[in-house]
C-alpha positions as CSV (number, residue, x, y, z in Angstrom):
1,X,0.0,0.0,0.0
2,X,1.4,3.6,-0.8
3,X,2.5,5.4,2.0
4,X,0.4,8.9,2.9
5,X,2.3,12.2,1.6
6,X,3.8,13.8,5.0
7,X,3.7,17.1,3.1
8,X,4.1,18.4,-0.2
9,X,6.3,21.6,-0.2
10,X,4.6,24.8,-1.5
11,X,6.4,27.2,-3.7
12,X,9.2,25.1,-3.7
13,X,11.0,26.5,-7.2
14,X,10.5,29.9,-6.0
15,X,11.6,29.3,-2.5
16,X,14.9,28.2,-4.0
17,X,15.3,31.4,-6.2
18,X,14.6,33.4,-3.5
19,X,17.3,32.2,-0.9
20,X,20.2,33.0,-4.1
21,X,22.0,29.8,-3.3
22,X,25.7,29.5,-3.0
23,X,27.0,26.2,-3.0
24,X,29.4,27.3,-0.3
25,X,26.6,28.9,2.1
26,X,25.3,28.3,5.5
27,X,21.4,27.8,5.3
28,X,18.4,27.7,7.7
29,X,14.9,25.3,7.1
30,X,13.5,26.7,10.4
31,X,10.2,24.2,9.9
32,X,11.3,20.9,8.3
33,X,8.3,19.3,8.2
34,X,8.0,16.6,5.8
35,X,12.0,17.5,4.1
36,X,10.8,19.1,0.9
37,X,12.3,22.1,0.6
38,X,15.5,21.2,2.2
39,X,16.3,18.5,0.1
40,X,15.7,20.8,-2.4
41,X,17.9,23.1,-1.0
42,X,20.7,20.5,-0.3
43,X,20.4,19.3,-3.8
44,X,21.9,22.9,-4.7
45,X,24.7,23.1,-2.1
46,X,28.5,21.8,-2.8
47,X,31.1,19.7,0.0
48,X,31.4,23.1,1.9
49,X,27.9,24.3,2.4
50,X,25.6,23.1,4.8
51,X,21.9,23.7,5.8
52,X,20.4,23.2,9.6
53,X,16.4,21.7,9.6
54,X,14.6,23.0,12.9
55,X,11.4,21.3,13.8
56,X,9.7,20.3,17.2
57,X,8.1,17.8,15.8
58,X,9.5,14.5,17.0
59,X,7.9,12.2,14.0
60,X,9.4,15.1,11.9
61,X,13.2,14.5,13.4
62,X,12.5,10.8,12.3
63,X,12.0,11.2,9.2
64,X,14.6,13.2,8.8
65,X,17.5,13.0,5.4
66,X,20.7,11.9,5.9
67,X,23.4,13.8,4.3
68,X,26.1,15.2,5.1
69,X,25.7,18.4,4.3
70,X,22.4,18.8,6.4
71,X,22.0,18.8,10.5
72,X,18.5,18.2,12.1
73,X,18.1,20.1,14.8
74,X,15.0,19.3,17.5
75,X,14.0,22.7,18.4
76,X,11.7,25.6,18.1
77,X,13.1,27.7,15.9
78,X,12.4,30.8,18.3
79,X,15.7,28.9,19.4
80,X,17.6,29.5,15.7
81,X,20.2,31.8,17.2
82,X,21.4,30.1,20.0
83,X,21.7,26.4,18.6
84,X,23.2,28.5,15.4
85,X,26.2,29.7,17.9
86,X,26.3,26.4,19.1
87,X,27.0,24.8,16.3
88,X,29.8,27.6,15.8
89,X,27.9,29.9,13.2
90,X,27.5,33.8,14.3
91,X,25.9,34.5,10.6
92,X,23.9,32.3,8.2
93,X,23.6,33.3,4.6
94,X,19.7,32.3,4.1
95,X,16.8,31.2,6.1
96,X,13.6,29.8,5.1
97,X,10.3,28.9,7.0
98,X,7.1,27.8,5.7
99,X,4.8,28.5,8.5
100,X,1.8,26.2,7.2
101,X,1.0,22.6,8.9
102,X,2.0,19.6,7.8
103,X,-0.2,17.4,5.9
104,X,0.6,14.5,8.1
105,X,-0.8,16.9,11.0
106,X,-3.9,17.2,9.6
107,X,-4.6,13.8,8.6
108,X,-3.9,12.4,11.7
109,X,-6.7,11.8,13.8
110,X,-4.8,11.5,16.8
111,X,-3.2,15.1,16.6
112,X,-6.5,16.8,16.9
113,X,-5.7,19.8,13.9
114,X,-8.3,18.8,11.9
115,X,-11.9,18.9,12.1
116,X,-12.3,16.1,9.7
117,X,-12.3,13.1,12.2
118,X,-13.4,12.6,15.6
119,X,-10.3,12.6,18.5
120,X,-8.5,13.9,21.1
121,X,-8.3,17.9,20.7
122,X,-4.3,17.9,21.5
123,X,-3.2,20.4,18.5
124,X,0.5,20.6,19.9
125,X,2.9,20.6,17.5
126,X,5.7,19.5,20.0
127,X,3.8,16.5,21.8
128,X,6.3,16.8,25.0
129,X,4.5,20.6,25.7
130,X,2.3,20.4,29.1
131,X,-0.8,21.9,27.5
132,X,-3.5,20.8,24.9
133,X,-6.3,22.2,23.2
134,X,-8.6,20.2,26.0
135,X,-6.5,21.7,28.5
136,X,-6.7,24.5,27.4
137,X,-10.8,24.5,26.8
138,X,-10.6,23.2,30.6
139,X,-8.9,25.7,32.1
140,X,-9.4,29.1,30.0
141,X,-11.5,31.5,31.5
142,X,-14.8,32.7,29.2
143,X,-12.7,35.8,28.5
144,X,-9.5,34.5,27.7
145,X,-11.4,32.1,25.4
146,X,-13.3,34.9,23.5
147,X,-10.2,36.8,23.3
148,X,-8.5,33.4,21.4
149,X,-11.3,32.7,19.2
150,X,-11.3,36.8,18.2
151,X,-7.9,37.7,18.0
152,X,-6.7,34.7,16.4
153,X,-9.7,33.3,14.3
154,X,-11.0,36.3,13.5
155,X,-14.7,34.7,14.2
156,X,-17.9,37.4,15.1
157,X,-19.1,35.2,17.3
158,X,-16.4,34.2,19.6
159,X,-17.6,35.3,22.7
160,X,-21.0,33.2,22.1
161,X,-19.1,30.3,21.7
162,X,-16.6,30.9,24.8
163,X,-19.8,31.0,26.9
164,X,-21.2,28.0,25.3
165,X,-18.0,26.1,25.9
166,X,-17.6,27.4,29.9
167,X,-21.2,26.4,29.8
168,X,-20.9,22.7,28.8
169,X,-17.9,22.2,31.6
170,X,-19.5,23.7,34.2
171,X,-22.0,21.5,33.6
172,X,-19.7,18.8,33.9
173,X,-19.3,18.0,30.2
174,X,-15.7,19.3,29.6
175,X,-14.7,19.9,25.8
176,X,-12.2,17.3,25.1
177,X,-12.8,16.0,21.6
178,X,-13.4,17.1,18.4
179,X,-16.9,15.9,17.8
180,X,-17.6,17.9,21.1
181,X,-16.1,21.2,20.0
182,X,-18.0,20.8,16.5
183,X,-21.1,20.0,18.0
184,X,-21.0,23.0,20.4
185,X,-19.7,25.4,17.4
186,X,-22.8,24.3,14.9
187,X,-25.1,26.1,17.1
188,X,-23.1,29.4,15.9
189,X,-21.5,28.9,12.6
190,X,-23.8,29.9,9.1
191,X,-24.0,26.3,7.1
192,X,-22.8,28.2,4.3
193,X,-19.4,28.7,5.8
194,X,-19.5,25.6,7.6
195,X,-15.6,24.5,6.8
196,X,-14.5,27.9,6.5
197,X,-15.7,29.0,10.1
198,X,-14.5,25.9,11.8
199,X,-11.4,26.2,10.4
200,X,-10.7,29.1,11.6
201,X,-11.8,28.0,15.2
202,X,-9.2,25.0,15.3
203,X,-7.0,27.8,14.1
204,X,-7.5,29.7,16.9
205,X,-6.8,27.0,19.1
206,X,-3.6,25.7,17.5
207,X,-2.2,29.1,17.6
208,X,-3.1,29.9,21.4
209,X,-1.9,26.2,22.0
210,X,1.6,26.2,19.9
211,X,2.4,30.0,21.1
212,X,2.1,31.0,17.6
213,X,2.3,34.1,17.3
214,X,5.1,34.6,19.7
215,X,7.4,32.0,18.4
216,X,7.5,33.4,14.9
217,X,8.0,37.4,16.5
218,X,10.8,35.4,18.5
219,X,12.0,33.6,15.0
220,X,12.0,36.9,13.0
221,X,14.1,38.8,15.8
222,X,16.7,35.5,16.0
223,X,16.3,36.0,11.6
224,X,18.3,39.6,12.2
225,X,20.8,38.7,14.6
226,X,21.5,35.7,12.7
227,X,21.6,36.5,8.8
228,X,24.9,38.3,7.4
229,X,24.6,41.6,5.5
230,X,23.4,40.6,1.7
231,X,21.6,37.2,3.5
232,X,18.5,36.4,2.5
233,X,15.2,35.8,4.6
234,X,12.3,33.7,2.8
235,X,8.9,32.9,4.8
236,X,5.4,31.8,3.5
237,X,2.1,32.5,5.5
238,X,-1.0,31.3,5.8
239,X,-3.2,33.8,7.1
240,X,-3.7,37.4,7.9
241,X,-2.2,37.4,11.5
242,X,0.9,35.8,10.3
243,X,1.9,37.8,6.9
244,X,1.0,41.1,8.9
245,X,3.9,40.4,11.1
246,X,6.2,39.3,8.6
247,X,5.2,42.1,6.1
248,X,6.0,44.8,9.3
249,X,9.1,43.3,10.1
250,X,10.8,43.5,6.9
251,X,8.9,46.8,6.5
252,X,10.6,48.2,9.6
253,X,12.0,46.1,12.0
254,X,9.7,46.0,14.6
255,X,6.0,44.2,14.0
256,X,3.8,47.4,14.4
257,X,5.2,48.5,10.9
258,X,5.9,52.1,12.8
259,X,9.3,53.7,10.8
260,X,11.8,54.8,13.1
261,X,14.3,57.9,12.1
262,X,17.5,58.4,13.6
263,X,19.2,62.0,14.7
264,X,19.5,63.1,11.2
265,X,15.7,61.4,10.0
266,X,17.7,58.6,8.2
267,X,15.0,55.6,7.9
268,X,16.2,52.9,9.6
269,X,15.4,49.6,7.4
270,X,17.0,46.8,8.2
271,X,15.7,44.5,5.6
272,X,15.3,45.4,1.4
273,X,12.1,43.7,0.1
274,X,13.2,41.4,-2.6
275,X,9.2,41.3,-3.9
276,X,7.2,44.4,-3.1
277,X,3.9,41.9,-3.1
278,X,3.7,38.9,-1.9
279,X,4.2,35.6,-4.3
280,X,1.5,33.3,-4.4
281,X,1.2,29.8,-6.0
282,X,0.0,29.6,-10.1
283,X,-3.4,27.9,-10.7
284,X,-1.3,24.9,-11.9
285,X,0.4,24.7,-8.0
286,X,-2.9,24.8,-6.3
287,X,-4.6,22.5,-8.7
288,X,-2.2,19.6,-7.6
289,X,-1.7,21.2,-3.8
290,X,-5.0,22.7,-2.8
291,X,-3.7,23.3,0.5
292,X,-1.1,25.7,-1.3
293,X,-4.4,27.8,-2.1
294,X,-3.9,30.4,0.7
295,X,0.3,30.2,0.7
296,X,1.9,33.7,0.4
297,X,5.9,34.1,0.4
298,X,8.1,37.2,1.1
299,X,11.4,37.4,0.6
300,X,13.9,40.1,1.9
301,X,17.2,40.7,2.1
302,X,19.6,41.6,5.5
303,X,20.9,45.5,4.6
């Protein structure tokens, strides 16, 4: 029987263009993931370069290539800069990350991303963390819960359904599967956006769950510490929340997008923008990877 795919790689030809590989350079896949894109990126480096993988994701480590010129390393990569000193390396000539979820996340009913299939809500992406999503939906207060399903799902009616959910523990029913958490969200979301809406719910969680949102500010700080002058940064996002931050950061430096002046009102930039908008997949791409649909990459370069 044919294995599953772990992940197909999106953007992967213009992923490789934008790094500017040198077979002689020091490169960073900060998310792994199923190996696509850094085999494709090893397949372009010569005896005296070398790229570093970063993933959390222990079934991710063990699947990992083997090649000399490539290093796994089990980590966040909010972690990039100090594992990068460890393994003697003060500046990197390229890093990549590819902030979507792994197919093999998804289609795993165990793993609780996906809506799909009935199963634990866990949703962490590092499976030694201390917190799941049915921790989380345990302990949360209403509050906090309508602030996650808001901020970071972007859903009009997330404080109904952080009511509904407080409602169903205190009533001795704590959310702690999937069919539970769909169940208590059809009562809010329109049938026309059935998929749509919970997606964006499971979202939320996985985000809250995973620290999201403060790994990658963490990721994109270690990026400008780490990259040499001329290096080139390359990151696809998924959603709004996500390509905001990136888009400020190489923007201005900081993730509000606010331009800073110095003495003499010299613009401080610390990044070029390779692509002034973001690239996207062709119709061609998203045909054979409809998970590639929503995909948008930026690319910058370290002034």
């Amino acid at each position: 029987m044919e294995e599953p795919v772990y992940h197909i790689p999106a953007l992967l030809p213009e992923c490789i263009e934008a790094l500017d590989l040198r077979p002689d350079g020091i490169y960073i896949d900060a998310t792994y993931g199923g190996g696509g894109h850094s085999r494709a990126i090893v397949e372009h480096l010569g005896p005296q370069g070398h790229l570093y993988g970063f993933d959390q994701d222990e079934d991710a480590v063990g699947r990992a290539m083997t090649d000399p010129r490539f290093t796994m390393v089990y980590s966040n990569f909010r972690f990039l800069r100090n594992f990068m000193r460890f393994y003697g390396h003060d500046t990197v000539d390229g890093i990549l990350a590819d902030l979507g979820v792994s197919f093999h996340h998804f289609d795993d009913s165990q793993r609780g991303f996906s809506f799909r299939f009935d199963g634990p809500l866990d949703m962490r992406m590092n499976r030694h963390a201390s917190r799941s999503a049915a921790d989380l939906l345990s302990a949360a207060s209403e509050e906090e819960l309508a602030g996650i399903f808001t901020l970071y799902g972007e859903l009009p009616f997330g404080k109904r359904l952080a009511a509904a959910i407080v409602a169903e523990r205190n009533a001795g029913r704590p959310v702690t599967r999937i069919e539970q958490l769909r169940e208590i969200s059809s009562r809010f979301i329109s049938p026309k956006r059935e998929k749509k809406e919970l997606a964006m719910i499971f979202q939320a969680l996985r985000i809250e769950v995973n620290g999201e949102m403060q790994a990658l500010e963490q990721f994109l700080q270690a990026c400008l510490k780490t990259l040499r002058p001329g290096g080139r940064l390359a990151v696809i996002t998924y959603h709004s929340l996500e390509d905001r931050l990136v888009k400020n950061f190489i923007k201005s430096g900081n993730f509000e997008g606010r331009i800073e002046k110095d003495f003499f009102g010299k613009v401080y930039r610390p990044f070029k923008a390779v692509n002034s908008k973001p690239i996207v997949p062709s119709a061609e791409e998203i045909e054979q990877n409809p998970r590639s649909r929503s995909a948008k990459l930026r690319v910058a370069q370290k002034v």
